[in-house]
Structure formats: structure tokens, C-alpha cells
C-alpha positions as CSV (number, residue, x, y, z in Angstrom):
1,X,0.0,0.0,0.0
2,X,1.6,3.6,-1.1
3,X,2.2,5.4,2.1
4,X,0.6,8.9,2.7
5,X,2.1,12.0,2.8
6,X,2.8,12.0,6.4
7,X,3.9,9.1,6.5
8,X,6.8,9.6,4.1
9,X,7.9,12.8,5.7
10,X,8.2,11.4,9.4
11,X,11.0,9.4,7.5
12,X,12.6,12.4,5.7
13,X,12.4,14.9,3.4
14,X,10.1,14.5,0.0
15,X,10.7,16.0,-2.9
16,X,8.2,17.8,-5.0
17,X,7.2,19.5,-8.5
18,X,5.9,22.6,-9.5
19,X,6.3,25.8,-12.0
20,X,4.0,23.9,-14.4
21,X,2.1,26.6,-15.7
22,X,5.5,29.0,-16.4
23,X,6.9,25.8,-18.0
24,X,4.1,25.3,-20.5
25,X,4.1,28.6,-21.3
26,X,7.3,28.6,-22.5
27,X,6.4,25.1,-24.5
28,X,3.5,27.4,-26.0
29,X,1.0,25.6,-24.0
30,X,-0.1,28.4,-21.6
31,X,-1.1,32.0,-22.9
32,X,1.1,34.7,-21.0
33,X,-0.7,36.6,-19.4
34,X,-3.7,35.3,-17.8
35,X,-1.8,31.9,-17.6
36,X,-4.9,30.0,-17.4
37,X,-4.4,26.0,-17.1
38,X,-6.7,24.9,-19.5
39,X,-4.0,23.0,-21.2
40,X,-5.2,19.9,-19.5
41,X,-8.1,19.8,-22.0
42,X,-6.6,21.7,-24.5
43,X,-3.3,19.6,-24.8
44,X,-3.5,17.2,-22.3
45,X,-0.4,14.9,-23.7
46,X,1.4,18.1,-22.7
47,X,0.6,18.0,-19.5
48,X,1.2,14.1,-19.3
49,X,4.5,14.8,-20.9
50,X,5.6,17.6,-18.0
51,X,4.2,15.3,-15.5
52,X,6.2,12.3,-16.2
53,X,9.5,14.5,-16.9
54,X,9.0,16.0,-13.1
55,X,8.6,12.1,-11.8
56,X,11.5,10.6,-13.4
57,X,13.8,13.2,-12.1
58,X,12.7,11.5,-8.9
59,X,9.4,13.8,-7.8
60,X,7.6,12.3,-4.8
61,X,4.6,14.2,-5.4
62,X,2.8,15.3,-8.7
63,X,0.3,18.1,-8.6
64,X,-2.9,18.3,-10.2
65,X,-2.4,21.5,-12.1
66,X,-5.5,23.6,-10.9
67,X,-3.5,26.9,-10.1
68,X,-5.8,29.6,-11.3
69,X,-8.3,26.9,-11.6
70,X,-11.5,28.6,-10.0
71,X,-14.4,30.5,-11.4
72,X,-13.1,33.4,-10.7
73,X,-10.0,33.1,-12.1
74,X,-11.6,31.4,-15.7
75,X,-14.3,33.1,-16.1
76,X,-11.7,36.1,-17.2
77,X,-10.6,34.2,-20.5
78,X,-13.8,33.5,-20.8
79,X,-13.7,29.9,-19.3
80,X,-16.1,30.1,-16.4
81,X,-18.5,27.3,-17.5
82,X,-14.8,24.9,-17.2
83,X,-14.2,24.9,-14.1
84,X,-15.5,21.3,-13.2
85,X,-14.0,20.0,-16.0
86,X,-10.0,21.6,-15.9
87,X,-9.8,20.5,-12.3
88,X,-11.4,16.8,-13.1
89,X,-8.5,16.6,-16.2
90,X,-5.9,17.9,-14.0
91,X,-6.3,15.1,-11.6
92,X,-7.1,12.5,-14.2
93,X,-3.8,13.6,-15.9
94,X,-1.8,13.8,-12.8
95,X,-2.9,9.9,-11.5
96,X,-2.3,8.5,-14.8
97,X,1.0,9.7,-14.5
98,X,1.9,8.7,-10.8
99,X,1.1,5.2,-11.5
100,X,4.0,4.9,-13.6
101,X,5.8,5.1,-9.9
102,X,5.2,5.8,-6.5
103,X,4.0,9.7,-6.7
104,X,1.3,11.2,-4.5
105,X,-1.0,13.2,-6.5
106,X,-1.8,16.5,-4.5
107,X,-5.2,18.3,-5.8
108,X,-4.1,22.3,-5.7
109,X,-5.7,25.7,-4.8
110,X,-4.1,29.3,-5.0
111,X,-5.1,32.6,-4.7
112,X,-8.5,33.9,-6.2
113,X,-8.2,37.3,-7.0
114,X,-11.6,37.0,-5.2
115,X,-10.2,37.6,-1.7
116,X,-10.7,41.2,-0.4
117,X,-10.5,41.6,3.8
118,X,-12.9,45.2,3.6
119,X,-15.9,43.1,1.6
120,X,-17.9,41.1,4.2
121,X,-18.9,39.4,1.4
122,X,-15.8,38.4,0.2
123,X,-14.9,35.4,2.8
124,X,-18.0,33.4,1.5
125,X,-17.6,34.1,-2.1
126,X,-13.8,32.6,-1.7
127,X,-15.0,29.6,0.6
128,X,-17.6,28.5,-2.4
129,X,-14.5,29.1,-5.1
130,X,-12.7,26.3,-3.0
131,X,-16.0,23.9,-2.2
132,X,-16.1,23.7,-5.9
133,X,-12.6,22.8,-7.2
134,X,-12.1,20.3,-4.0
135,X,-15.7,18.5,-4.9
136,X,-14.2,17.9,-8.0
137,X,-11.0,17.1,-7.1
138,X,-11.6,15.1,-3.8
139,X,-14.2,12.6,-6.4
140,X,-11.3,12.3,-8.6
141,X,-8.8,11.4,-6.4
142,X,-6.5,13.2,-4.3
143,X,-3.9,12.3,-1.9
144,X,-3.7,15.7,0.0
145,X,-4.7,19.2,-0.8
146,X,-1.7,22.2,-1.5
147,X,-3.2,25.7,-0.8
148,X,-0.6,27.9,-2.7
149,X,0.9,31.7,-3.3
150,X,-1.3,33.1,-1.0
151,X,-0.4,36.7,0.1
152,X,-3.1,37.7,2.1
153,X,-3.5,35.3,5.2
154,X,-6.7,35.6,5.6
155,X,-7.0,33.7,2.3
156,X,-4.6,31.0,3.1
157,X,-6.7,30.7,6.5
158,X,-9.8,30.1,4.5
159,X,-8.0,28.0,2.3
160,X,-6.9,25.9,5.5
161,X,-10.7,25.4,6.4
162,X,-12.1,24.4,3.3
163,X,-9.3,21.7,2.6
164,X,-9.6,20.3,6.5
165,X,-12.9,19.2,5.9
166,X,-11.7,16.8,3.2
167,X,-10.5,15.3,5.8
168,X,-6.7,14.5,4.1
169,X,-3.2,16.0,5.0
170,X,-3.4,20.1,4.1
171,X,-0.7,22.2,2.8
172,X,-0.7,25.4,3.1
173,X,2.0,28.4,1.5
174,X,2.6,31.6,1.8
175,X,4.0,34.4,-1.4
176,X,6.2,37.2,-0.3
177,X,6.6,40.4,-1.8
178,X,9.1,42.5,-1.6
179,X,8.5,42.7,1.7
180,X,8.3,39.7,4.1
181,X,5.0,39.6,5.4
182,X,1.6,39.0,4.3
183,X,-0.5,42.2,3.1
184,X,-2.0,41.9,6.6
185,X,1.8,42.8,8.1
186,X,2.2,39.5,9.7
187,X,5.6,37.8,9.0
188,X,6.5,34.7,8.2
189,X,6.8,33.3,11.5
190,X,3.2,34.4,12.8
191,X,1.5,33.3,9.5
192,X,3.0,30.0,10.4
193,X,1.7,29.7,13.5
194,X,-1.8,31.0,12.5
195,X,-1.7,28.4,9.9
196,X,-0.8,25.7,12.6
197,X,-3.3,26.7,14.8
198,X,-5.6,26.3,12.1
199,X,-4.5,22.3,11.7
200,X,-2.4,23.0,8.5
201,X,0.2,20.0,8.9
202,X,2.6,21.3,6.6
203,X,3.4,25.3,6.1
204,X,5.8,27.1,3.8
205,X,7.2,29.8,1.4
206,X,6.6,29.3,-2.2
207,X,7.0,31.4,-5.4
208,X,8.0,34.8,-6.1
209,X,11.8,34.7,-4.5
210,X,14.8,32.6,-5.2
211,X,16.6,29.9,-3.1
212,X,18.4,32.5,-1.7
213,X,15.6,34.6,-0.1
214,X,13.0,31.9,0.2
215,X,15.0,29.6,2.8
216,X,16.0,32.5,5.4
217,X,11.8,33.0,5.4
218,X,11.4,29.2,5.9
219,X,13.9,29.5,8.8
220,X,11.8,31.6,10.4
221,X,8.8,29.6,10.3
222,X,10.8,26.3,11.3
223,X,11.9,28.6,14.7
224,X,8.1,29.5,15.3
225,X,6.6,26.5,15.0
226,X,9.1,23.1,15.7
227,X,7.1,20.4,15.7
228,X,5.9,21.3,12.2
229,X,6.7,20.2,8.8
230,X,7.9,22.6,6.6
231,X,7.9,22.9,2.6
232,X,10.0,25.7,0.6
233,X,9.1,26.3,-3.0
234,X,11.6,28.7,-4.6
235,X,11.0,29.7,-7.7
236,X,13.5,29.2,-10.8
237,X,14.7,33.0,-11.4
238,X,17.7,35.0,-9.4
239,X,16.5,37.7,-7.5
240,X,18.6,40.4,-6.2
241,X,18.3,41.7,-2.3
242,X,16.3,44.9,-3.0
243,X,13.9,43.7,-5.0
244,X,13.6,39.5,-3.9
245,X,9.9,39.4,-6.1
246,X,10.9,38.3,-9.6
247,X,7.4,39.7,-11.1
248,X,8.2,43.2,-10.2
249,X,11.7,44.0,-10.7
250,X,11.8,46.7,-13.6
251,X,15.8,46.2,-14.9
252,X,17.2,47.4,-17.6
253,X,20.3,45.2,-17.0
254,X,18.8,42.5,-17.1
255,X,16.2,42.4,-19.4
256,X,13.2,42.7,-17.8
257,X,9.9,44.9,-18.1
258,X,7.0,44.9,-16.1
259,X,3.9,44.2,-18.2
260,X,0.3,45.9,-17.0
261,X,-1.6,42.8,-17.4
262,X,-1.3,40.2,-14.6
263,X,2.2,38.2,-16.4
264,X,5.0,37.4,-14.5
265,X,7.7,39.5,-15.2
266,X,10.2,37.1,-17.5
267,X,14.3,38.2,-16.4
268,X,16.7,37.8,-18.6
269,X,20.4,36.7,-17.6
270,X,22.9,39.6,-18.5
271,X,23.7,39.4,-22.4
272,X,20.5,38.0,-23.4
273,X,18.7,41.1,-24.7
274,X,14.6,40.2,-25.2
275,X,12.1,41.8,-28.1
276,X,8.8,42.0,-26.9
277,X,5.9,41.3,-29.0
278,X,2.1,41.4,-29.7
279,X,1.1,37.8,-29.9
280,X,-2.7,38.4,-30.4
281,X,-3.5,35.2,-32.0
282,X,-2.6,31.7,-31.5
283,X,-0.5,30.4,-34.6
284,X,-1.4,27.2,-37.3
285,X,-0.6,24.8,-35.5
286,X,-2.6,25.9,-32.3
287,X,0.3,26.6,-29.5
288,X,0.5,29.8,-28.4
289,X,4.0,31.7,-29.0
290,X,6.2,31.0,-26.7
291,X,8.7,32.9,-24.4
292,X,11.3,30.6,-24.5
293,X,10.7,30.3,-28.4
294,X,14.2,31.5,-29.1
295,X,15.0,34.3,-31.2
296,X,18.4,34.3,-32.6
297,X,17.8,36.8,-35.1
298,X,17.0,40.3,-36.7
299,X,15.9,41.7,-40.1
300,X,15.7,45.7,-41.6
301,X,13.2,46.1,-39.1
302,X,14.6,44.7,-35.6
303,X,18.3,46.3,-35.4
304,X,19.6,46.5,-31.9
305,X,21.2,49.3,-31.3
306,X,23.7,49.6,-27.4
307,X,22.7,52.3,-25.4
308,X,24.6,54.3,-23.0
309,X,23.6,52.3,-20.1
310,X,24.9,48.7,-21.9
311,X,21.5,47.5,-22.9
312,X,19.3,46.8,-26.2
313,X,16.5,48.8,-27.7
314,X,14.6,47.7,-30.2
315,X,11.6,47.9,-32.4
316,X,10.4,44.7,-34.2
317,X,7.5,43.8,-36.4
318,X,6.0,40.6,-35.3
319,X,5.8,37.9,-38.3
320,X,2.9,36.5,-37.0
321,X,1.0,39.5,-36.2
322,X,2.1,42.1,-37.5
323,X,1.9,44.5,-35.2
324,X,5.4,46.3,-34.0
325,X,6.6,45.8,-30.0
326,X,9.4,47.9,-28.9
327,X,11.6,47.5,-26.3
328,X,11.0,50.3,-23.7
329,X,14.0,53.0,-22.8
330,X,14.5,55.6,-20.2
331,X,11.0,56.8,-18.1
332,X,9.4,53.6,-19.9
333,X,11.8,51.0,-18.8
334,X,9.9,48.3,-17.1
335,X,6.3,49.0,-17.8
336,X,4.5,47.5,-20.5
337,X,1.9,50.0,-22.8
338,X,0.0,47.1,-23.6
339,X,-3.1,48.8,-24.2
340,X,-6.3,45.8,-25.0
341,X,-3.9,43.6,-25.5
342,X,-3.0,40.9,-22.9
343,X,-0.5,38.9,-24.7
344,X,2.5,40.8,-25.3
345,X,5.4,38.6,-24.5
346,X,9.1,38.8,-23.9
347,X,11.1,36.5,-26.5
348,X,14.8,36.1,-25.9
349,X,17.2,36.1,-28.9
350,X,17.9,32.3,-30.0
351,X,16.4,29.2,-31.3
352,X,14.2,28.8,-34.3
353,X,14.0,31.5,-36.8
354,X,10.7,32.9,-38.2
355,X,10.2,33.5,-41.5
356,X,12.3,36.1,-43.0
357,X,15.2,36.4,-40.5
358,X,18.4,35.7,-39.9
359,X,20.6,34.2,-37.7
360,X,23.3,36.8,-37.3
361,X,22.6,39.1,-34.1
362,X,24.5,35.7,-32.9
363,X,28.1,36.6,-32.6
364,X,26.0,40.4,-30.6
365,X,25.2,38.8,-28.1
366,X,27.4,36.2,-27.1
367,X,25.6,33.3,-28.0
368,X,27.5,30.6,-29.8
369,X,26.7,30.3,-33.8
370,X,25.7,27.0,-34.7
371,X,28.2,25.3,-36.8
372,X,28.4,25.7,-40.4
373,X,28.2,22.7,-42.9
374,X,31.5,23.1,-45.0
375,X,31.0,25.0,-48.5
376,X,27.3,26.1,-47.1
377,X,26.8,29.8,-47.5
378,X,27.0,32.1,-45.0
């Protein structure tokens, strides 16, 4: 018989998964922007793919990727009436997949958007958001419930409520902003204990920061409460000390801007300039562009040019759309002017060439040129 969560971590640490929706996107999956997870009826082999890539590296636990998975959430890209079925998929998908081995499959909620602390209202509205996706997921089949990237506390706590009365093992974490506390002003160490309090059996820190600021956070909560167990979700991107959040660091230096519609904010490592552009439509072959779809290229229309400060501008027509996307400089550095549109993307230089470029920004920005067949033309 596969032993339960809590079982396996009074023998040790477990390892875990996550970033699925960030990782899709950049497979063309997932649309920037609203990053939706629809994909699991959309391209569910995907999905399976991702899944079984995170459990052969040796994942203990697969989640059920219903992040953004409420009403609320959907009924923005217009998916309200999907709700039973993305979260019914998600598990399906996820299952299928931990058979192949000996992975729990952990149903998921996150924040709401729905959440607002001055609308009496509001509490209710969130529990109902949460009775619905666990209904779903609990008749699907869950081995525990993750409550996720929640910055308010109040919302985690509610979160914590509706996922007790499933009666499995609840995990709860918190999202730090720049600064470490909830947007109640409690810090790590009291949301812990709240959370605790509340019967959450495992509390954490997950998204937004590095490794670097994520595990002094975890710290704290392993000081204020002892005798719980604790989880630590970095996410994948370096973050400097004054601004730890990755979504809303505005750098020139390293590539980033911050985009007016609810994207993460994609960083770029030093060298790797990115071209941002309208992607308002989804291409033939029914993947959305993606922002790991690597550029290594320019035409008469897309010249970088260095500015004083060491960094890129420039102005490029998008082959697919169209439209023109340019790089902002100066006052407009990180901020997007994205106007209706809520899919404007940052694509690093690299990787498959559209139609009509070339590859020989290459040798501008330190990437290494493939190698040339001998007597091919340059």
C-alpha cells in the first residue's frame, strides 16, 4: 500500500514539482498573461509529458495543475463554465502519471483574486471558489490538498478550512513580496503559527523569490513552529536583495519589463537582450508563441542598437502579427503599454527563426553560432 504524505515525511524529506504553468508557457502551452491551465483539456499529452518528466527526475509528489483553476479566475478568459472539468482533467492527468511510480498526487488551490479583507462578502464568495474545485477534485482522487501563493493570510486561512474538511493532509503556502509579510503585516513566523493553529500539517514559502531569499523565510517559520513540517518552493529565477519578487523588478540590465496585465515578469540573464511582442493570436498549429521560443535573429526592421547604459533597444515587427513591439528605454523601462492587449510577451534572442530572419545578431550577443556545414553559404 503507497504510504501517505505524512507518513513519508516522518522518515525524511520528499521532494516535489511545480512551475507547471511557467513551464508550459514557454512550451506554447499556456497563454502569457492570464496563464490560465486549461491545457489539461486543450493539450492534455502536454501535460502528461511535463508530468512524467518531473517524476522521473525523482518527484515524490505530482500536482494536479489547478492553479488559477476557480471560477473566478476562468471566467476572465472567458472559461467560467470549465471549471469542473480543468480540475477533473488535472487530476485524471496527474494519476495516470503517478502510477508509472510511487508519486502522491496533491489536488491544488491558489489565490483567487476573489479575496478582499474590507468586503464582508468576500470570505463566502472565496469559501464557495474552494467547495467547488475540492468537490471535483476530492471525487477524482487526491492524496492531499496544497493551498498555494497566497499573500493575504486571511486567504490562506480560509483555504486551511475548506481543505480540512476533506478530511486529508493540508498544505498550506505563503507568497512574499518585496516585503516579508503577508499584506495583513504579519511575518513569516506568525502566518505559520496561524496556519498551525488552524490544523495545517505542513506550512511554507513558495513562489515569487529565489533559493536565496526563500530559505531564510522558511527559517523563520521552522523557529516558530518546531514540531511542524515545513515545505520551501523557490521559484526558478535569481533575484537580487532589494527587489527578492521576480514579477516586479523593472531592470534594464537584465532584461526585464513589467507588463500591465497580470504576467510574470520574465528576467533575462545579462547578455540576453529580449524583443517583446504582440502575440494576439494563437498560430497554425494551435500553441501559443512562446517565451522561450528562441529568437536568434534580426531583419531591416529589428536592429539593436547599445545604449549608454549597456542594454538593447529595439523595435520589431511581429511575423505572425504584425503588429510592431518595442523594447522600452528611459522613463518607460519596465512597464508595459499594452493597451487591449494581454498577450505581449518577452522573446529572448535564440532558437528557431521565423520567416524572414536571420541568424546573425548571434556573434552580438554572445551566443554561440551553430556550426556551419563546410561550402554552405553564410
Amino acid at each position: 500500500m503507497t504510504k501517505g504524505l505524512l507518513e513519508r515525511l516522518a522518515e525524511g524529506p520528499i521532494l516535489g514539482d511545480g512551475g507547471y504553468l511557467l513551464e508550459l508557457e514557454k512550451r506554447g502551452y499556456v497563454r502569457g498573461g492570464p496563464f490560465t491551465p486549461e491545457v489539461s483539456l486543450t493539450h492534455p499529452e502536454a501535460l502528461v509529458q511535463l508530468h512524467r518528466e518531473f517524476l522521473q527526475a525523482g518527484a515524490d509528489v505530482l500536482q494536479a495543475l489547478t492553479f488559477y483553476a476557480s471560477e473566478e479566475k476562468l471566467r476572465t478568459v472567458g472559461l467560467g463554465g470549465q471549471v469542473d472539468a480543468i480540475n477533473r482533467a488535472a487530476v485524471e492527468i496527474a494519476r495516470s502519471v503517478a502510477k508509472e511510480g510511487d508519486a502522491l498526487v496533491a489536488g491544488n488551490l491558489s489565490l483567487t483574486w476573489a479575496y478582499d479583507p474590507k468586503d464582508p462578502a468576500s470570505p463566502d464568495r472565496v469559501r464557495a471558489l474552494f467547495d467547488r474545485q475540492l468537490e471535483v477534485q476530492m471525487a477524482a482522487g487526491i492524496d492531499f490538498v496544497v493551498g498555494e501563493t497566497f499573500t493575504w493570510l486571511g486567504e490562506a486561512l480560509i483555504a486551511a478550512e475548506r481543505a480540512k474538511r476533506t478530511g486529508l493532509p493540508v498544505m498550506i503556502t505563503m507568497s512574499y513580496e518585496k516585503a516579508p509579510q503577508a499584506f495583513e503585516g504579519d511575518g513569516p513566523g506568525e502566518c505559520a503559527r496561524k496556519l498551525v493553529a488552524a490544523g495545517v500539517d505542513v506550512v511554507g514559502v513558495n513562489c515569487l523569490r529565489d533559493p536565496k531569499h526563500t530559505l531564510p523565510l522558511a527559517a523563520e517559520m521552522r523557529a516558530a513552529v518546531p514540531g511542524a513540517f515545513i515545505a520551501t518552493q523557490p521559484t526558478a529565477y535569481r533575484t537580487p536583495d532589494d527587489q527578492p519578487d521576480f514579477t516586479s523588478r523593472p531592470n534594464s540590465r537584465s532584461g526585464s519589463i513589467r507588463c500591465s496585465s497580470p504576467a510574470p515578469t520574465w528576467r533575462r540573464t545579462r547578455g540576453t537582450p529580449a524583443i517583446r511582442v504582440s502575440a494576439t493570436s494563437a498560430p497554425a498549429a494551435g500553441r501559443w508563441p512562446s517565451t522561450s521560443a528562441r529568437w536568434r535573429a534580426r531583419s531591416a526592421s529589428c536592429r539593436p542598437t547599445t545604449t549608454a547604459r549597456g542594454s538593447r533597444d529595439t523595435t520589431s515587427r511581429c511575423p505572425r502579427t504584425s503588429t510592431t513591439g518595442t523594447r522600452p528605454t528611459g522613463s518607460d523601462r519596465g512597464r508595459c503599454r499594452t493597451g487591449a492587449d494581454p498577450h505581449r510577451r518577452l522573446l529572448p534572442l535564440g532558437g528557431d527563426l521565423p520567416a524572414g530572419m536571420r541568424a546573425d545578431l548571434l556573434p552580438r550577443v554572445g551566443l554561440r553560432r551553430p556550426r556551419r556545414a563546410a561550402g554552405a553559404p553564410r
